[in-house]
C-alpha positions as CSV (number, residue, x, y, z in Angstrom):
1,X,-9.8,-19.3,-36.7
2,X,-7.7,-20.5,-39.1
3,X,-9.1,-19.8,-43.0
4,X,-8.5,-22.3,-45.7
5,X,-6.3,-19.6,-48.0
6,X,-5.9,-22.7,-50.5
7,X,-9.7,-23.4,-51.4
8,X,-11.1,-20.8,-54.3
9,X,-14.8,-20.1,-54.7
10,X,-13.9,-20.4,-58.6
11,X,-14.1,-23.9,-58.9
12,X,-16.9,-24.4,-60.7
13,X,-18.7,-28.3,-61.6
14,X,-17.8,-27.3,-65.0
15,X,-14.1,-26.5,-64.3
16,X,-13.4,-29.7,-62.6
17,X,-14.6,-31.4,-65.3
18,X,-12.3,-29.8,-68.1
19,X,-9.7,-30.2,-65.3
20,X,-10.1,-33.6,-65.8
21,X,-11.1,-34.1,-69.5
22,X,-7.1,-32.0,-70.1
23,X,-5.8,-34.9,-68.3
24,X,-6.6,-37.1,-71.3
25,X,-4.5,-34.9,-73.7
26,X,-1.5,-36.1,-72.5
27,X,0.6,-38.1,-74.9
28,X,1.5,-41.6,-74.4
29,X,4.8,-41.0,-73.6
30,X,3.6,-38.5,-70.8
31,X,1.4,-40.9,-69.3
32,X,3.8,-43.7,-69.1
33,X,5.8,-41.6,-66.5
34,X,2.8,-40.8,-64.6
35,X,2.4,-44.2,-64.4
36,X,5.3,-44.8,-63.3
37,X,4.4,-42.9,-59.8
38,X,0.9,-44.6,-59.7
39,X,1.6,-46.4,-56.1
40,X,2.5,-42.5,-54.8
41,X,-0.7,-41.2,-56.3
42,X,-2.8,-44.1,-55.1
43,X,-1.2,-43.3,-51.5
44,X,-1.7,-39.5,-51.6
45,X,-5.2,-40.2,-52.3
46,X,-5.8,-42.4,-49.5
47,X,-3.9,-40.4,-47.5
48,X,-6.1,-37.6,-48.4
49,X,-9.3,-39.9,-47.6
50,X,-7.8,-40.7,-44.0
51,X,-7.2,-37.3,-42.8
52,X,-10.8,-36.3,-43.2
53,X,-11.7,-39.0,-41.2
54,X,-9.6,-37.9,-38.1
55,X,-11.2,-35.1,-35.4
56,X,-9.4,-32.5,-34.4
57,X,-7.1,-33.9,-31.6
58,X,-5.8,-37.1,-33.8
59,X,-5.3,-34.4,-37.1
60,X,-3.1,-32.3,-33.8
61,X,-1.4,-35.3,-33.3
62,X,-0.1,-35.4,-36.7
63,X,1.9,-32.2,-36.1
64,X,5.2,-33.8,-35.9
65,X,4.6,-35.4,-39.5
66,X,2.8,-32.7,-41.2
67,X,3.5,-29.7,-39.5
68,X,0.5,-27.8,-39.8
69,X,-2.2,-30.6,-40.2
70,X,-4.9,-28.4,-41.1
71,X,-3.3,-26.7,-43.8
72,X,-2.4,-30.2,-45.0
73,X,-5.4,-31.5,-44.7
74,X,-6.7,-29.4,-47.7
75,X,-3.4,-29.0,-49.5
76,X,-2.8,-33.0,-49.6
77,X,-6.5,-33.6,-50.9
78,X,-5.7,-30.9,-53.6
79,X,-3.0,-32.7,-55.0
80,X,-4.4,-36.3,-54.4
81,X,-7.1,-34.4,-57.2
82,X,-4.9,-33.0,-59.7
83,X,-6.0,-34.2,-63.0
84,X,-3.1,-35.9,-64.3
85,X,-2.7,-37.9,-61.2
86,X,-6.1,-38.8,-60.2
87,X,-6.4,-40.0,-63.9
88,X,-3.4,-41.9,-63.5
89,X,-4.6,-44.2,-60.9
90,X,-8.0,-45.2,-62.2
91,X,-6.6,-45.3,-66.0
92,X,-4.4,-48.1,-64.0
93,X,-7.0,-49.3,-62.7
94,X,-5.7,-49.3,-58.9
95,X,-9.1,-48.4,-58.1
96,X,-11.8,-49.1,-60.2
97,X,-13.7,-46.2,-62.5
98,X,-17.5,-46.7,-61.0
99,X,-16.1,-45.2,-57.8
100,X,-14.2,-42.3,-60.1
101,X,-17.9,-40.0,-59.6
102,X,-17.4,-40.5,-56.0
103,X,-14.4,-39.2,-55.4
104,X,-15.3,-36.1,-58.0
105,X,-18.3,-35.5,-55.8
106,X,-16.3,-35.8,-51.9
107,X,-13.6,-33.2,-53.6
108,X,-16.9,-30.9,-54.8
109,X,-17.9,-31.7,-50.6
110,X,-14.9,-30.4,-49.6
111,X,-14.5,-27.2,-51.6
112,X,-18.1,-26.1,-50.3
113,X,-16.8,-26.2,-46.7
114,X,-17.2,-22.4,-45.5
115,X,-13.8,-20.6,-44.4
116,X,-15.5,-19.7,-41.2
117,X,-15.9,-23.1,-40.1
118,X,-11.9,-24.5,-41.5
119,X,-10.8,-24.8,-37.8
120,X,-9.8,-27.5,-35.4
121,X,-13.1,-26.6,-33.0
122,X,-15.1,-27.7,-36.1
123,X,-14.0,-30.7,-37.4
124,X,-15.9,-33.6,-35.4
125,X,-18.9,-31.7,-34.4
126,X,-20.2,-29.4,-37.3
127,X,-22.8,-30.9,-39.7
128,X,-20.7,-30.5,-42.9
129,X,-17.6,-32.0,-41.8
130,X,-19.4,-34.9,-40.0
131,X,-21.1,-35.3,-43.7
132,X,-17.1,-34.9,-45.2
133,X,-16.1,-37.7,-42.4
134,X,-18.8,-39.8,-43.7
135,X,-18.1,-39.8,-47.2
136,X,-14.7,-40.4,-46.3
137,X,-15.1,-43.5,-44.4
138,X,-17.5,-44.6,-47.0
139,X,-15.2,-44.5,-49.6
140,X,-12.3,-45.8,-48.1
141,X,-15.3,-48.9,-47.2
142,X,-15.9,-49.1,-50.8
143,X,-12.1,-49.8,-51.4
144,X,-11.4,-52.1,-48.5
145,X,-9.5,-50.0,-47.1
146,X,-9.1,-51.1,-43.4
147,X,-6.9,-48.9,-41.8
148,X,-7.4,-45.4,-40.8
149,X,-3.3,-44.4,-40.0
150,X,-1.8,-42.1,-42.4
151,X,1.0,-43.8,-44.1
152,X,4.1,-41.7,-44.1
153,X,6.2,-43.3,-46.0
154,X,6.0,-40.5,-48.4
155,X,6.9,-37.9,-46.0
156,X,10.4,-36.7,-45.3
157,X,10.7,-33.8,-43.0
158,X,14.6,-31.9,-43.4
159,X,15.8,-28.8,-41.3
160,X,17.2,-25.9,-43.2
161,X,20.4,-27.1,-42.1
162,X,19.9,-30.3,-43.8
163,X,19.5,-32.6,-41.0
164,X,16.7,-35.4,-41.4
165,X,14.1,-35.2,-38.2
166,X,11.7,-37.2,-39.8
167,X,11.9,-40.0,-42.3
168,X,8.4,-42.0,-42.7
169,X,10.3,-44.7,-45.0
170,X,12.4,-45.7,-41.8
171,X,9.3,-45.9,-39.1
């Protein structure tokens, strides 16, 4: 079993939302470079949204993009949510704010997942991540969102020697 080492119990409703209300004491200047990466954030997010749909075998598939795909999994939602850059893309309105609760509430889903069950023989057939898988389709629905491949132009996999293996922008 692997455990989800990233996910904290200390998460709290309240501290998500003054994670997100510090978001909005960024200066304008700030902002405007955030917004500036908007598409990337948008993507991330999506990204995020496809992987929980996937059962175990298609997330093991992803292996030779994302290395350890179940690691990923969390650690790409995580940063799809920080603050600054979920703020970004609805203050840009590249998806609109009534779905903004939604997305709070499928991050709040996913932190409540158990460590005992953050394994491959889970995902697809436990109760909870059927509910996450759900949600995930749903919201992905709700933004038209038609396919369900994970787009890797984002991702760039480079050896310690500094040789390229893997370069999403050129598939």
């Amino acid at each position: 079993m692997k455990n989800n080492f990233f996910k904290t119990k200390s998460n709290s409703e309240k501290q998500l939302k003054s994670e997100f209300i510090n978001a909005e004491n960024l200066e304008e200047s700030e902002l405007l470079q955030y917004d500036k990466n908007v598409d990337f954030f948008y993507t991330n997010l999506i990204n995020s949204l496809i992987l929980f749909t996937y059962n175990s075998e298609e997330l093991e598939k992803m292996e030779f993009i994302l290395i350890d795909p179940l690691t990923e999994l969390y650690e790409e939602m995580d940063y799809a949510f920080l603050p600054v850059c979920f703020e970004t893309i609805f203050r840009n309105n590249i998806i609109e704010d009534k779905y903004k609760e939604e997305f709070v509430n499928f991050k709040k889903l996913v932190n409540e997942i158990p460590n005992e069950i953050w394994d491959y023989e889970f995902i697809g057939k436990n109760k909870k991540w059927m509910e996450i898988k759900n949600n995930a389709e749903n919201l992905l629905n709700k933004l038209k969102v038609e396919t369900r491949v994970f787009n890797t132009n984002c991702h760039k996999i480079i050896t310690n020697e500094g040789k390229t293996i893997f370069d999403g922008k050129n598939e």
